[in-house]
Structure formats: structure tokens, C-alpha cells
C-alpha positions in Angstrom: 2.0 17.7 -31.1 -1.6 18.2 -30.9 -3.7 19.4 -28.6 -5.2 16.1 -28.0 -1.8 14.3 -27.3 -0.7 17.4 -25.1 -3.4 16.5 -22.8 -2.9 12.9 -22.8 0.7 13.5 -22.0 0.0 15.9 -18.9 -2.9 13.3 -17.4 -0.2 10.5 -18.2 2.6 12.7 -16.3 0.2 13.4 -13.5 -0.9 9.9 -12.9 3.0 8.9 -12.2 2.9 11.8 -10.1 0.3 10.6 -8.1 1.1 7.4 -7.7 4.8 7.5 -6.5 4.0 6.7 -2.8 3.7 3.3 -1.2 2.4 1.6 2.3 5.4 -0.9 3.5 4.3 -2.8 6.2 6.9 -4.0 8.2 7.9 -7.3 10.1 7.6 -7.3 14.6 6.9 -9.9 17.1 3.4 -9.0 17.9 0.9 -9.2 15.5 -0.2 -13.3 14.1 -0.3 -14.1 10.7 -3.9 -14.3 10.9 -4.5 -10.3 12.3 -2.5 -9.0 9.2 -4.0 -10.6 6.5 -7.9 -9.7 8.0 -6.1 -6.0 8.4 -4.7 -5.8 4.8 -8.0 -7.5 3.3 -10.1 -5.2 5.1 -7.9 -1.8 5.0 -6.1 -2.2 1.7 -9.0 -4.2 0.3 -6.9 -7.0 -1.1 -7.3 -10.2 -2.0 -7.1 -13.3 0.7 -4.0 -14.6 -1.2 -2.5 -11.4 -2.0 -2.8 -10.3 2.0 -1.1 -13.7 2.4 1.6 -13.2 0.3 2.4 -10.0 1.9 2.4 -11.4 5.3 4.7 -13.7 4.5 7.1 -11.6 2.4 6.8 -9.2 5.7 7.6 -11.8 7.8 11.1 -13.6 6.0 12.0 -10.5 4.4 11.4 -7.6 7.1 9.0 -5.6 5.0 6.9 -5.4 1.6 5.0 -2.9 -0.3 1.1 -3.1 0.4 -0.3 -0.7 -1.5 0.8 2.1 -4.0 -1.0 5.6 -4.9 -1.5 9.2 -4.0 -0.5 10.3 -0.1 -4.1 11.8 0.1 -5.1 8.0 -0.9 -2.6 6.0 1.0 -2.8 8.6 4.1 -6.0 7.2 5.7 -5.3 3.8 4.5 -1.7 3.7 6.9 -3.8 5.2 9.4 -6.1 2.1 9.9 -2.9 0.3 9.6 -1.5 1.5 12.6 -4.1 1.7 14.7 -4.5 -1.8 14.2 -1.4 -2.5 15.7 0.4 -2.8 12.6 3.7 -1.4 11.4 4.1 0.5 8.6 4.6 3.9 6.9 4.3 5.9 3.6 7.3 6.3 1.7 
């Protein structure tokens, strides 16, 4: 193996390494439909009908995966989340 490939391999090994977390936000009573998908558009930056599809998925199936990276990333990020009334974690 060359040197070359070596180093591709490590950097390819690191980025799966860095990206085994995940937000899941999780279903309650409280917050509309509305409120998440301005949260998730604004905090996870997505797209109006990805933070849609989310919110529903949270809402029939309990929970769904918002966003996937690095804790250091995804720390601030769940943060926000909760402190706008939100539930979710990093996992």
C-alpha cells in the first residue's frame, strides 16, 4: 500500500469515526408542528420539507434522526434544541 492510499484510508477511517453520533428528536404533547419544523430549519439548517418530514416521522413514530456528525458538531446543535423546548438527545 502506498503512502498515498495509507492516508486516504486513515482520513476515510476517521471520517466514520466522526460521524457515528446522531440528534433524535423525540415525539411529546407540547410543542405544534409548526415550532419544530422553524426549530429544525433554523438549528439543524434543513430544508422546509425535510424539517417536515421529520416532524411527522417524530410525531407517528415517537422519534427520528435529525442530524448525524461529530458530538463536538452535534453538541451545540441539541443544545438549541432543547432550549427550544424540544426533546432530543445525542446518541
Amino acid at each position: 500500500m502506498s503512502t498515498i492510499e495509507k492516508v486516504k484510508e486513515e482520513v476515510s477511517i476517521q471520517e466514520l469515526l466522526n460521524n457515528n453520533n446522531e440528534i433524535v428528536l423525540f415525539n411529546d404533547d407540547v410543542n405544534t408542528f409548526d415550532h419544530v419544523i422553524e426549530t429544525l430549519i433554523r438549528v439543524c439548517k434543513h430544508e422546509a420539507l425535510q424539517a417536515e418530514q421529520c416532524a411527522i416521522l417524530v410525531h407517528y413514530k415517537g422519534k427520528c434522526t435529525v442530524k448525524t456528525g461529530s458530538y463536538d458538531e452535534l453538541e451545540p446543535q441539541c443544545t438549541q434544541l432543547l432550549e427550544a423546548g424540544l426533546s432530543a438527545e445525542i446518541q
